[in-house]
C-alpha positions in Angstrom: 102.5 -10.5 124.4 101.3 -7.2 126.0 100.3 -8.6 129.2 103.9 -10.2 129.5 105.8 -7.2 129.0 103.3 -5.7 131.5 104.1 -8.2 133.9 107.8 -8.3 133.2 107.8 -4.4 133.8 106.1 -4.3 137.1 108.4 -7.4 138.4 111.4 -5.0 137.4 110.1 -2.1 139.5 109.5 -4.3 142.4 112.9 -5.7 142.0 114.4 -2.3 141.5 112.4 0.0 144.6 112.3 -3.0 146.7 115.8 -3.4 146.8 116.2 0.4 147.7 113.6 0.1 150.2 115.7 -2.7 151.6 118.9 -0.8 151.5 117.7 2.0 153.6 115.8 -0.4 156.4 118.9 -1.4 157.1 121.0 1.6 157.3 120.8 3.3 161.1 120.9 6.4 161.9 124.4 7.7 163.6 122.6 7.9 167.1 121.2 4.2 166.8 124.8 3.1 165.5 125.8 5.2 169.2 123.8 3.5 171.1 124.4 -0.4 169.9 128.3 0.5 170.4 127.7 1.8 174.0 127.9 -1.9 175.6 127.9 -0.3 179.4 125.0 2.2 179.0 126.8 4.7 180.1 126.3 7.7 177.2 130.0 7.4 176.2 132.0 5.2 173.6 135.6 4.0 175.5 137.7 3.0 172.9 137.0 -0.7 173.0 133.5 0.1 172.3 134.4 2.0 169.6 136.8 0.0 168.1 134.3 -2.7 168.2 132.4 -0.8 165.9 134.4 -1.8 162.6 137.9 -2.2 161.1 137.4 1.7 160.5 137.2 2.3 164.1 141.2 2.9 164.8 142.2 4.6 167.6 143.8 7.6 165.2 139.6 8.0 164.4 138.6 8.0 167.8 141.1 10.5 168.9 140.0 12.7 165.7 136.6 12.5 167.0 137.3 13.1 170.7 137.0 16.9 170.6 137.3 17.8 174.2 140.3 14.9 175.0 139.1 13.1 177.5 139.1 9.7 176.1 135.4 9.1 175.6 133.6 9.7 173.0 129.7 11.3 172.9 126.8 11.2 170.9 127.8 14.3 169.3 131.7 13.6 168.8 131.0 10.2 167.6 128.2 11.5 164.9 129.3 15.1 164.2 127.7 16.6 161.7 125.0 13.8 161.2 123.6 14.3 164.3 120.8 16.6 163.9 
């Protein structure tokens, strides 16, 4: 009976941290997320690209996160504060 709650125990501790661990593999950093939206290479989001990113991805958020206006986004606007 000991060996099956011992067995029992570890199974939930896989179940639990391996889940976790599984969680976090697939989270990407902001400046991976960048990169797979820029579609042209180029080191700027245009707001199709960004837009493509995700329902989230209005235009009203892309102009919040174009800080210098000029209809492109960076690595830096796009990631703000996350990009460190």
């Amino acid at each position: 009976m000991k060996r099956l709650v011992a067995v029992l125990m570890a199974l939930a501790l896989v179940v639990v941290f391996g889940v976790g661990a599984a969680n976090a593999a697939e989270a990407k950093p902001c400046p991976d997320t960048f990169k797979a939206l820029d579609k042209n290479g180029d080191g700027k989001l245009a707001l199709d690209e960004f837009k493509a990113g995700g329902e989230k991805n209005t235009e009203d958020a892309f102009k919040a996160k174009d800080a210098n206006k000029d209809g492109a986004l960076t690595v830096e606007e796009f990631c703000g504060a996350e990009k460190k």
